[in-house]
C-alpha positions in Angstrom: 90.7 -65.3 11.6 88.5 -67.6 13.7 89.9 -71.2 15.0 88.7 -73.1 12.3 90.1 -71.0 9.8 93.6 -70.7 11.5 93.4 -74.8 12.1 93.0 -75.1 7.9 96.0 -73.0 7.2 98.2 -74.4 10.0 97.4 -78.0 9.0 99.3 -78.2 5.4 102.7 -77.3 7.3 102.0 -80.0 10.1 101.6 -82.4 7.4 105.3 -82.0 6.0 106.0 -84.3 8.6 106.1 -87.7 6.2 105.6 -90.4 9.4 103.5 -93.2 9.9 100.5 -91.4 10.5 100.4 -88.7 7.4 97.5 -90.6 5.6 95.5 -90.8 9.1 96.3 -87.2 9.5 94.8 -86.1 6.0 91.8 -88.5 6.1 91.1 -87.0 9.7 91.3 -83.3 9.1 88.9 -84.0 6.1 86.8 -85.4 8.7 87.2 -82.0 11.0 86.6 -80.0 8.2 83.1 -81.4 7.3 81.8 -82.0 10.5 83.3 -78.4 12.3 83.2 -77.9 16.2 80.2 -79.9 18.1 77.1 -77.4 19.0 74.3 -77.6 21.0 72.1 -78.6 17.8 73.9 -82.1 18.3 72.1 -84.4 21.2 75.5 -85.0 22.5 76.2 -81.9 23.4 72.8 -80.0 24.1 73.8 -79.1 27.5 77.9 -77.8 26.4 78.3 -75.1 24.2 81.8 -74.4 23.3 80.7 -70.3 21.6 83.2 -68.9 24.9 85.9 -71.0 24.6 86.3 -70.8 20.6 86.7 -66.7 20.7 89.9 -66.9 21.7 92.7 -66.4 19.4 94.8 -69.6 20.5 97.8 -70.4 19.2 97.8 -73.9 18.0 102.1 -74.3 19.0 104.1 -72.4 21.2 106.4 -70.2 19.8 109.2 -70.4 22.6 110.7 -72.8 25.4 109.7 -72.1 29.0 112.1 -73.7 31.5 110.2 -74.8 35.1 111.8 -76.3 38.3 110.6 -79.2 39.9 109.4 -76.6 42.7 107.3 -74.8 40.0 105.2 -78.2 39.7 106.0 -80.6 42.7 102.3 -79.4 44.1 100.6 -81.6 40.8 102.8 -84.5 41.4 101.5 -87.1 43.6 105.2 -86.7 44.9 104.1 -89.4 47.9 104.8 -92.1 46.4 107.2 -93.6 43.8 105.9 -93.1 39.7 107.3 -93.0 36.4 107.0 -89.4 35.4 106.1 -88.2 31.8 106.1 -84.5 31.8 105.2 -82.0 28.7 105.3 -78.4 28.9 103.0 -76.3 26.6 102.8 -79.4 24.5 106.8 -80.3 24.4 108.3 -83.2 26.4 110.4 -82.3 29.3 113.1 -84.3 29.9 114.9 -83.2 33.2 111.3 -83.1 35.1 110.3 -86.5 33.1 111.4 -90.2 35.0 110.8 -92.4 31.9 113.8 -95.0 32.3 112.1 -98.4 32.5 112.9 -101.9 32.7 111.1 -104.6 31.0 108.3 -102.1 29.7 108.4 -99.1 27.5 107.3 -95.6 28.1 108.4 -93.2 25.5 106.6 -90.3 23.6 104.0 -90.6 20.5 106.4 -88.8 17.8 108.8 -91.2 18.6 106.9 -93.9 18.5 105.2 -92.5 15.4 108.9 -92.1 13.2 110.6 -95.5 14.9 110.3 -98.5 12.5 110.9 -100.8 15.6 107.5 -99.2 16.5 105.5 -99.5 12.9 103.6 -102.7 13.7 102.1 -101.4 16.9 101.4 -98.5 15.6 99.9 -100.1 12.5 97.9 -102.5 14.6 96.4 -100.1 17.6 97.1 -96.3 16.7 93.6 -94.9 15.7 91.5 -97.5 15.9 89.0 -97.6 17.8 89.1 -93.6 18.0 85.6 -92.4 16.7 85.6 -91.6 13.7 82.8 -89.1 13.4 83.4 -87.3 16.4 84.7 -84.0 15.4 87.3 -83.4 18.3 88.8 -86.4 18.3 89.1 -86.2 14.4 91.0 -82.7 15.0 93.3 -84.0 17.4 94.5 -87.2 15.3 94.8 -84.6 12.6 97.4 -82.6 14.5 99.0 -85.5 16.7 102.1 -83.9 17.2 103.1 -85.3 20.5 102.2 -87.1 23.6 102.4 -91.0 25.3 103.2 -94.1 24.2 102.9 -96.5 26.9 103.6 -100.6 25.8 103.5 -103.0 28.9 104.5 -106.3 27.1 102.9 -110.1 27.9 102.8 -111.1 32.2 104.5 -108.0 32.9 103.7 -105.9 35.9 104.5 -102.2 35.7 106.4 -102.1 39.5 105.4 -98.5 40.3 102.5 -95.9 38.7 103.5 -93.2 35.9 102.1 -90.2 36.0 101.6 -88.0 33.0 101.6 -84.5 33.6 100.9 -81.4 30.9 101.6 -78.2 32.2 100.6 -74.3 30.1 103.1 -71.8 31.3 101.2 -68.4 30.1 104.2 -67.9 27.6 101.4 -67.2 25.1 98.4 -65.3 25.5 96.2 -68.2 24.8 97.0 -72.0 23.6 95.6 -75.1 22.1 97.0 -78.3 23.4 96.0 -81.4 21.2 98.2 -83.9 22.9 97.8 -88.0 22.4 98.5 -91.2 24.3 98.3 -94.7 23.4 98.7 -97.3 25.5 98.7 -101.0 25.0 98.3 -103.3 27.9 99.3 -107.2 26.4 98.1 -110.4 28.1 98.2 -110.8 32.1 99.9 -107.6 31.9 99.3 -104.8 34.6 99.4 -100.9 35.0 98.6 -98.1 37.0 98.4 -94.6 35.3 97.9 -91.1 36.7 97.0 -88.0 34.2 96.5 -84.6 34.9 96.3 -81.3 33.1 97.2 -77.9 34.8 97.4 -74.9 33.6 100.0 -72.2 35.7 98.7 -69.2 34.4 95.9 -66.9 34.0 96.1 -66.7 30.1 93.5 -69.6 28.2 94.0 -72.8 27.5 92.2 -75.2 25.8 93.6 -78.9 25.8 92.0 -81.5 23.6 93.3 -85.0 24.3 92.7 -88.5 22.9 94.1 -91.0 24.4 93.5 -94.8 23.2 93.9 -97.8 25.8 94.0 -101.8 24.7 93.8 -104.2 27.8 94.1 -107.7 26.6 93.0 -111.1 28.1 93.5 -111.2 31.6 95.4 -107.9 31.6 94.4 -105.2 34.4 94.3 -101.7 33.6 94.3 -98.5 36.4 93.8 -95.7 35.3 93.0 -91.8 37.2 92.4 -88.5 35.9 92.4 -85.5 38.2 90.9 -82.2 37.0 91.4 -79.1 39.1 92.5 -76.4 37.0 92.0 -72.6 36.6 88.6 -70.9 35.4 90.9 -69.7 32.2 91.5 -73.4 31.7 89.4 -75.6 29.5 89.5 -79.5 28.5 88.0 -82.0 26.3 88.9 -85.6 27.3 88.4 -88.5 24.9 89.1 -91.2 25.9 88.4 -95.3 24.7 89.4 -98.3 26.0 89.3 -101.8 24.1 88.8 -104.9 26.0 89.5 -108.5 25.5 88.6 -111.7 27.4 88.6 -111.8 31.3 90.6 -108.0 31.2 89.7 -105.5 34.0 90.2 -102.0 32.9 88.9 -99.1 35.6 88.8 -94.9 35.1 88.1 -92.7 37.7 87.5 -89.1 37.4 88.1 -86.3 39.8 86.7 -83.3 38.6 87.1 -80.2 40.3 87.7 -77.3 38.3 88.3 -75.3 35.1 86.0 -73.3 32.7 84.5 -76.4 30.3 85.6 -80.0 30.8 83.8 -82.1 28.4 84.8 -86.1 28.8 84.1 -88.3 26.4 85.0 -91.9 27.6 84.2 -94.8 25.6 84.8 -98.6 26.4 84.5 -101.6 24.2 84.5 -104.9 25.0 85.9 -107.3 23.0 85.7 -111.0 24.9 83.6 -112.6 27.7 84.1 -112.1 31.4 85.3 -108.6 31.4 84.9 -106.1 34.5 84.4 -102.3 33.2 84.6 -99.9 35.5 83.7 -96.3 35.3 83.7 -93.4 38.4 83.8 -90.2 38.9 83.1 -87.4 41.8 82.5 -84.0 40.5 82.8 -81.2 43.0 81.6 -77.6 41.2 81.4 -73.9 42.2 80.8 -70.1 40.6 80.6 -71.2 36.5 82.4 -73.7 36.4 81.3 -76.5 33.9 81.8 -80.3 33.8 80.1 -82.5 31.2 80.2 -86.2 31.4 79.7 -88.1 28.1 80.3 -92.3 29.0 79.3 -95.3 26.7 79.8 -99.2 27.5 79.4 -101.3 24.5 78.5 -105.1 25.6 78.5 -107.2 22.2 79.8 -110.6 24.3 78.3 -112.4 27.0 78.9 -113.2 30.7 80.6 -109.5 31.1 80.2 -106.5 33.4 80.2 -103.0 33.8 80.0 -100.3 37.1 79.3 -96.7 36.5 78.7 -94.7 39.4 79.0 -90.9 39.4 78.9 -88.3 42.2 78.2 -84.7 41.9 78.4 -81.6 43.9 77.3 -78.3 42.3 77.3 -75.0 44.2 76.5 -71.5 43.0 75.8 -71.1 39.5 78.1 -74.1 38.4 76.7 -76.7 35.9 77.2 -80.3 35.2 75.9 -82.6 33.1 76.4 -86.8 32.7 75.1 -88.5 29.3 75.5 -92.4 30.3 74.9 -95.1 27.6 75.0 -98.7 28.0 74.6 -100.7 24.8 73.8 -104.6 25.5 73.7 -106.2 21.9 71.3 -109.4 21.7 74.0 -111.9 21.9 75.4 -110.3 25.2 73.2 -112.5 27.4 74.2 -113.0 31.1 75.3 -109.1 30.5 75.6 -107.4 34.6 75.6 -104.0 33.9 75.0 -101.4 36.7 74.2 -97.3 36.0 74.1 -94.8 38.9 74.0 -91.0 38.9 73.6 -88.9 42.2 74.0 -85.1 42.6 73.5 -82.6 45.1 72.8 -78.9 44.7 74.3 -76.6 47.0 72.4 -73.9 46.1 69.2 -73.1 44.5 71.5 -71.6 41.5 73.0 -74.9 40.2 72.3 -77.0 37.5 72.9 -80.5 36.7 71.5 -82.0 33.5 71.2 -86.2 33.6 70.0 -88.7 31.0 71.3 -92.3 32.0 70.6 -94.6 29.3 70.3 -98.1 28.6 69.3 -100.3 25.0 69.3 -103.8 25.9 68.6 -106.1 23.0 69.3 -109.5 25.3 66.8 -110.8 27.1 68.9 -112.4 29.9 70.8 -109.8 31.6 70.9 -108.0 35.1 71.0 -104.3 34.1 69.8 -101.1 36.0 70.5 -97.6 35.9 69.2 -94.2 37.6 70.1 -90.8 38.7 69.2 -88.5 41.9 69.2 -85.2 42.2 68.4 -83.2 45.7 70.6 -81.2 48.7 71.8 -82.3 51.8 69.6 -83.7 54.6 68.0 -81.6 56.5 67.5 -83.7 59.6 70.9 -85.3 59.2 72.4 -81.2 59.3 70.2 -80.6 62.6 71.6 -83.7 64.1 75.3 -82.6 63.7 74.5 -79.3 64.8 73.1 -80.3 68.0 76.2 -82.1 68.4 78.4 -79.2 68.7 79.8 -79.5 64.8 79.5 -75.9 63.1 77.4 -75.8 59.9 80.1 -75.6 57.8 81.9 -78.2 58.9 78.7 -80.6 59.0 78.2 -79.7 55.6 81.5 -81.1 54.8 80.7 -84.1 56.8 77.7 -85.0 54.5 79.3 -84.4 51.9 82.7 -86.1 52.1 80.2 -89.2 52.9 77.7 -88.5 50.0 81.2 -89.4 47.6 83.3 -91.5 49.7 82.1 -94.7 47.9 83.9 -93.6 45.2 87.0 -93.1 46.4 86.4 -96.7 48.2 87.7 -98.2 45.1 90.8 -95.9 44.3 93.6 -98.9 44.6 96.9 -96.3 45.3 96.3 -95.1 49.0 98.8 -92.1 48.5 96.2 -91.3 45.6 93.2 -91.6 47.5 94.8 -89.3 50.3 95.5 -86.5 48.1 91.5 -86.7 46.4 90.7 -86.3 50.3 92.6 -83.6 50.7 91.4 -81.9 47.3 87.8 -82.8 48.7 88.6 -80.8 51.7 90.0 -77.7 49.9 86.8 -77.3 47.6 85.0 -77.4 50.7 86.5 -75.5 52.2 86.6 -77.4 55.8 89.1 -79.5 57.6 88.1 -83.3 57.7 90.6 -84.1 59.5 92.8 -86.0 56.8 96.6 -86.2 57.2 98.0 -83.6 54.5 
């Protein structure tokens, strides 16, 4: 039985469950089943093919507990500094590693939020949409949304310390599908800082696919960091969108360092006039490993912005690819919208695949976009050779510079300390960073 087929016949038990989102669930699986998994024959994924990953015989739920110490996973912590701590294990919430007890703010998980009346008008109001609707994967995951985050920071609150969410695979199966999914709704002058990552312990396959859907209001602020360095048994699909109102500041930054196939969709809306988007991401590749980056910024209002810049480093025969789109509709005048990707290729056997984009319907705007792709300077390697600095290492120096604008902007310096030491490690070179 291939994927698909096992996903038709698992569905009709999942939708027993009679909560708030059984009609979303139906009309979404309906949606799955027309459109099937994304190919290469679609323009948004000519450059991904997902033919490896769906061979696998996944299970789509584990069939037993797995019980880990705070040992087993205190390495994928940013255990520096002080977070809230949401932590699911092959797909089920894990209390005793898990810090949820808030004050003034609520962090709780999806099903609960899904079955709670208290929580039926949010739910009502937010859950689902602004999720697309015609991409398969994200269809497939509101189909089986199971479990996951629901994160509410109410009006002029300020969440006092980061929370983390954290989905560990344990190997207790030989291969699993994780569809886990977050929602999180920012009100007005509220503030947060969030931290995901997904990490598999074991050699056995995974495949995660994750929505998560974020609402910043007017003047809220919204911080939010994925890191991605997982196991070449590992893959992900990341969607992501993020709705915007007036004068909000919502920011995503990317780390992407490993796994078999990361695909990550990310998709912001605004909603409002004088709202800051901003998108980053550093990308550092080697063997087969393959990262695809799909972003779109929609500007439909005026006097807004937007900031994508993404860095790459491909060695070997690793791949990457970034899709960017910005979309300026014709009554987004005074639109700022800036567009920058730059790669470097380690050796002659890597590939990176860029197409930034822009349609711009306004006529008074300040938008620019481009992309570079080339290998370390020649002259600038000679120079730090000369000065007693072995290759490797110099390499690492150019390199650690090449991104470091990047990082510039990461606001949580414990955060920004451990990307620096992750930089390091896929380098293979000591920078000379505190670790």
């Amino acid at each position: 039985m291939d994927l698909k087929d096992k996903l038709v016949s698992s569905f009709a038990t999942l939708q027993e469950q009679n909560d708030a989102a059984h009609q979303i669930r139906q009309e979404a699986f309906e949606q799955f089943e027309t459109l099937g998994f994304p190919t290469k024959k679609l323009e948004a994924w000519k450059y991904t093919s997902l033919n490896s990953v769906l061979k696998t015989d996944f299970n789509l739920f584990p069939t037993s507990a797995t019980t880990l110490s705070f040992e087993d996973v205190k390495p994928y912590f940013v255990h520096e500094i002080d977070a809230y701590k949401v932590v699911f294990v092959d797909g089920v919430f894990n209390a005793e590693l898990s810090n949820i007890d808030t004050e003034g703010f609520e962090v709780t998980l999806m099903s609960k939020a899904l079955n709670d009346a208290e929580h039926k008008a949010v739910i009502e109001k937010y859950f689902n949409s602004i999720a697309k609707k015609d991409e398969s994967l994200t269809s497939l995951n509101t189909a089986f949304t199971k479990e996951g985050t629901f994160i509410h920071i109410p009006k002029s609150k300020v969440a006092d310390k980061p929370i983390q969410l954290l989905h560990f695979a344990t190997g207790t199966e030989n291969a699993l599908f994780l569809q886990p999914r977050n929602l999180v709704v920012v009100e007005e002058n509220a503030q947060v800082q969030i931290i995901e990552r997904h990490q598999s312990l074991t050699d056995n396959a995974t495949l995660t696919n994750a929505v998560t859907e974020m609402f910043v209001a007017k003047h809220a602020n919204l911080d939010y960091y994925k890191i991605q360095n997982d196991k070449l048994t590992a893959s992900l699909i990341d969607n992501t969108y993020i709705s915007q109102e007036g004068q909000s500041n919502a920011s995503v930054h990317t780390f992407s360092f490993g796994g078999k196939i990361t695909r990550n969709n990310l998709n912001y809306y605004q909603k409002g006039e004088y709202i800051d988007s901003t998108l980053k991401g550093i990308t550092i590749l080697e063997g087969k490993q393959h990262v695809d980056h799909y972003t779109l910024v929609d500007h439909v209002e005026p006097n807004c912005e937007s900031h994508q810049n993404y860095k790459g480093i491909f060695a070997e025969k690793s791949t990457g690819v970034f899709n960017g789109k910005i979309y300026v509709d014709k009554i987004a005048q005074k639109t700022n919208a800036f567009q920058q990707n730059n790669n470097i290729l380690l050796d002659d056997t890597a590939t990176i695949n860029t197409k930034p984009q822009l349609e711009i319907f306004a006529d008074d705007v300040k938008c620019s976009h481009g992309c570079t792709i080339g290998q370390l300077d020649a002259e600038a390697m000679f120079y730090l050779k000369t000065r007693g600095i072995p290759e490797k290492e110099a390499k690492g120096l150019l390199t650690y510079a090449f991104a470091n604008n990047v990082l510039e902007s990461v606001r949580i310096p414990e955060l920004q300390a451990r990307v620096n030491k992750l930089i390091a490690e896929k380098l293979g070179v000591n920078l000379g960073f505190d670790q």
